[in-house]
N, C-alpha and C positions, 0 to 999 in steps of 0.2 A: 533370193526371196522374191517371191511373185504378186503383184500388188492385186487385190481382187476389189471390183467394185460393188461394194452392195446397193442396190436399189433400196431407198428410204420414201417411203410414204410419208409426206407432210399433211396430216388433219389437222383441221382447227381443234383445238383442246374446247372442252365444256365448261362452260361457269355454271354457276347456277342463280336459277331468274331471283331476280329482286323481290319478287312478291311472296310465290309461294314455296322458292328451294327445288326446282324440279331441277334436273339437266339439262340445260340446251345450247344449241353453239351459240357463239355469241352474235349477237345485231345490236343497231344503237341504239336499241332499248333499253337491253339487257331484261326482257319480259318476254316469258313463252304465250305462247297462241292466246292459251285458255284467258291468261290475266291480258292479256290486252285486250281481248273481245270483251270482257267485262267491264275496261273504262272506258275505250272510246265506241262511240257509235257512230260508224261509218257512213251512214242516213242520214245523219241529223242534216236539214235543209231542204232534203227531198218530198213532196209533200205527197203524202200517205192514203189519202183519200180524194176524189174529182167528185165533180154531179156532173153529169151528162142528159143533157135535153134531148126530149125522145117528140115527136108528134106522133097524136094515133092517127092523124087521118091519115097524111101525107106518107108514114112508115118513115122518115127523114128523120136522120141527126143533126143537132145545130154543132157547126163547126164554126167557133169563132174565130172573126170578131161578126161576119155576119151572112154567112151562106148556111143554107141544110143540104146535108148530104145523102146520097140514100146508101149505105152500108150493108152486105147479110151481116150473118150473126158472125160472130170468131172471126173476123175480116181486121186488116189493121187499119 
């Protein structure tokens, strides 16, 4: 008798998410994409909006805490 080796693929089997029942493999969540972009907010701290000081005469930006710079447009 001849022993034959079969090659076995090991996948992670799927559970399904906690929230909405989808299938997914598992992480230590146990939440797919969708419902975790829904609770957490990855942003939260980063602030959303700046003022930026412009002079007309000079065409300068104020770059704090106390120099102007002269910048073109789209420039970083």
């Amino acid at each position: 008798m001849e022993y034959m080796a079969e090659s076995i693929e090991h996948s992670p089997g799927h559970i399904l998410c906690c929230e909405c029942g989808v299938p997914i493999s598992p992480n230590p969540a146990n939440i797919c994409v969708a419902c975790l972009r829904s609770k957490v907010d990855i942003s939260q701290g980063v602030p959303k909006q700046v003022s930026i000081s412009f002079c007309k005469q000079c065409q300068r930006y104020f770059q704090p805490p106390a120099s102007w710079v002269q910048c073109a447009l789209e420039s970083r």
